[in-house]
C-alpha positions in Angstrom: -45.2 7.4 92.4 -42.2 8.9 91.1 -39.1 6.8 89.7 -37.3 8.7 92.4 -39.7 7.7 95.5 -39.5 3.9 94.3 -35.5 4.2 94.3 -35.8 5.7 98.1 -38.5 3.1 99.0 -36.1 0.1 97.9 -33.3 1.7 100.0 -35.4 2.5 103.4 -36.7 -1.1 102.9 -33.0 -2.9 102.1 -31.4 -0.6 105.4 -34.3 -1.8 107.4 -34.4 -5.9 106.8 -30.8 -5.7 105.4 -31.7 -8.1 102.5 -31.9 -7.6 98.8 -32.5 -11.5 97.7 -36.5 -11.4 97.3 -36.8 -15.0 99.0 -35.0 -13.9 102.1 -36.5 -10.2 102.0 -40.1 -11.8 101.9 -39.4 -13.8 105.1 -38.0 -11.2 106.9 -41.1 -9.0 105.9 -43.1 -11.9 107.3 -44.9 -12.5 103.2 -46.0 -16.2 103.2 -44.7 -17.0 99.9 -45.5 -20.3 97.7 -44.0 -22.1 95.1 -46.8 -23.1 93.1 -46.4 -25.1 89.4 -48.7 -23.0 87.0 -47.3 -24.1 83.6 -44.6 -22.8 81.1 -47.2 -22.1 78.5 -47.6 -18.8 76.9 -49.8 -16.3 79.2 -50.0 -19.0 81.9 -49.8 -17.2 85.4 -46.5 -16.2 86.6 -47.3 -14.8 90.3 -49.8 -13.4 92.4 -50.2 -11.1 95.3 -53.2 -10.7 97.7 -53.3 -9.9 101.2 -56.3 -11.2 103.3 -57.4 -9.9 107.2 -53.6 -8.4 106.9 -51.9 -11.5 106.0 -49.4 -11.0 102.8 -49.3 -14.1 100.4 -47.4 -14.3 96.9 -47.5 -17.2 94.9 -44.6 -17.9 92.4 -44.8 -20.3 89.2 -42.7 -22.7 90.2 -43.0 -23.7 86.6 -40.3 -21.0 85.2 -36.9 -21.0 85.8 -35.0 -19.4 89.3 -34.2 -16.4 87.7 -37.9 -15.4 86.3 -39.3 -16.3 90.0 -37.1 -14.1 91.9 -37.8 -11.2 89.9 -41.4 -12.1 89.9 -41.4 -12.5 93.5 -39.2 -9.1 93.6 -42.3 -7.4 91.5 -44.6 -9.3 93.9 -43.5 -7.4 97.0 -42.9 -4.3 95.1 -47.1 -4.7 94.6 -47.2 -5.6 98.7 -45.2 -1.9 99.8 -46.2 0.3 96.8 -50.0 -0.4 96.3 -51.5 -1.3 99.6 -54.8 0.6 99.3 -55.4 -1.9 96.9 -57.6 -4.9 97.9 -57.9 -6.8 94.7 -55.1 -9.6 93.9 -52.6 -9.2 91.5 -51.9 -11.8 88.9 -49.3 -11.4 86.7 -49.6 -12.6 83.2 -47.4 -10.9 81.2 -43.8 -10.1 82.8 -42.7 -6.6 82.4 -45.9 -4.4 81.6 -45.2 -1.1 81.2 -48.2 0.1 80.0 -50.1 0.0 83.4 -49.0 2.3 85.9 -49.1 -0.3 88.8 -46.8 -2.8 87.0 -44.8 -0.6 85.5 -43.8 1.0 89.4 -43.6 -2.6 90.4 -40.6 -3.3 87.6 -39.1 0.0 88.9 -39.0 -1.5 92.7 -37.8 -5.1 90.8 -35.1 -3.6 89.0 -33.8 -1.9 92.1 -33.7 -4.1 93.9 -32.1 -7.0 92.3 -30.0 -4.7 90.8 -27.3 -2.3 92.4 -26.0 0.2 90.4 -22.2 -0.6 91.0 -23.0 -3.7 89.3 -24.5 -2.3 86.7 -21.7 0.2 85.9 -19.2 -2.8 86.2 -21.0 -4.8 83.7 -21.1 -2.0 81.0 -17.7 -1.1 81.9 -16.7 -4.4 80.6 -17.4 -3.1 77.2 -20.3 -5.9 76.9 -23.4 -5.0 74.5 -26.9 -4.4 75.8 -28.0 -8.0 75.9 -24.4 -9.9 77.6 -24.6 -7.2 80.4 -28.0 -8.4 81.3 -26.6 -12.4 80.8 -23.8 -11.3 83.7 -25.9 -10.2 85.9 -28.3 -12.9 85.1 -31.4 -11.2 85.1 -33.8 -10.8 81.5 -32.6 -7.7 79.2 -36.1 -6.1 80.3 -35.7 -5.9 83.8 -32.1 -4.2 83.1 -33.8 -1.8 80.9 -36.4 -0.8 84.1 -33.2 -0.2 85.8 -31.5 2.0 83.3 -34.9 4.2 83.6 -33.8 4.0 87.4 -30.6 5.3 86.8 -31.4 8.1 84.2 -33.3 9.5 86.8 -30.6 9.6 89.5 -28.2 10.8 87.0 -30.3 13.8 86.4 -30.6 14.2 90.1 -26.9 14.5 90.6 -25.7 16.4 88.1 -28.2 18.8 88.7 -26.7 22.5 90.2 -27.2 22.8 93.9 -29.0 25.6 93.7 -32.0 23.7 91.7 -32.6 21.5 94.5 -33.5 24.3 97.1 -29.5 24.2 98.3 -27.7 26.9 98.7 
């Protein structure tokens, strides 16, 4: 998928439950979800998806702090809407892959959806560094970096002539 049909997919599904907090999104999606403890060790599991005889489930470590399980659980639906043809669980071990194609599209869908771009801009226009704008909007440095690639894309999108998008 393209960083582009993630961004639309996270908008047609916020306009259609009206929710961007993950817990609340899940329910309205009808996901079980579970708080589960799994340990705050290095590599321990952080969250899993599977879906069995159409039944969604996510389980969340509820080991790690609030803010690590709602963008896990925010990954963990991403997984539930973006990969569906997929019948095999996911269980996510290291947070913010980007080296698999699957996990990196499910950071895309996390970032955008925890993360709205006005509040984004007003945290860099702040004049705060890198790592304090991700501290005020309380999310970790890497998932505001998955939503910089968001926005790069969109950028390019709008500035982009009329005439190169097939309008005249």
């Amino acid at each position: 998928m393209t960083i582009q049909s993630i961004s639309e997919e996270v908008r047609r599904i916020q306009k259609k439950y009206g929710e961007s907090d993950p817990f609340r999104l899940a329910q309205a999606m009808k996901i079980i979800v579970v708080l589960k403890p799994m340990g705050r060790y290095k590599g321990c599991c952080k969250g899993f998806y599977v879906q069995h005889r159409r039944i969604k489930h996510i389980t969340i470590n509820s080991d790690l702090p609030e803010v690590i399980q709602r963008v896990i659980l925010a990954h963990e639906i991403a997984h539930s809407v973006l990969h569906t043809n997929i019948t095999a669980a996911f269980h996510e071990f290291t947070l913010f892959d980007d080296t698999d194609r699957q996990e990196y599209e499910a950071n895309l869908f996390a970032a955008e959806l925890l993360l709205s771009d006005d509040c984004v801009l007003n945290a860099l226009n702040e004049d705060q560094f890198f790592f304090q704008a991700a501290k005020a909007l309380s999310v970790p440095a890497e998932l505001l970096d998955f939503k910089f690639r968001v926005m790069n894309v969109k950028v390019i999108n709008w500035s982009l002539p009329s005439y190169h998008m097939g309008i005249f």
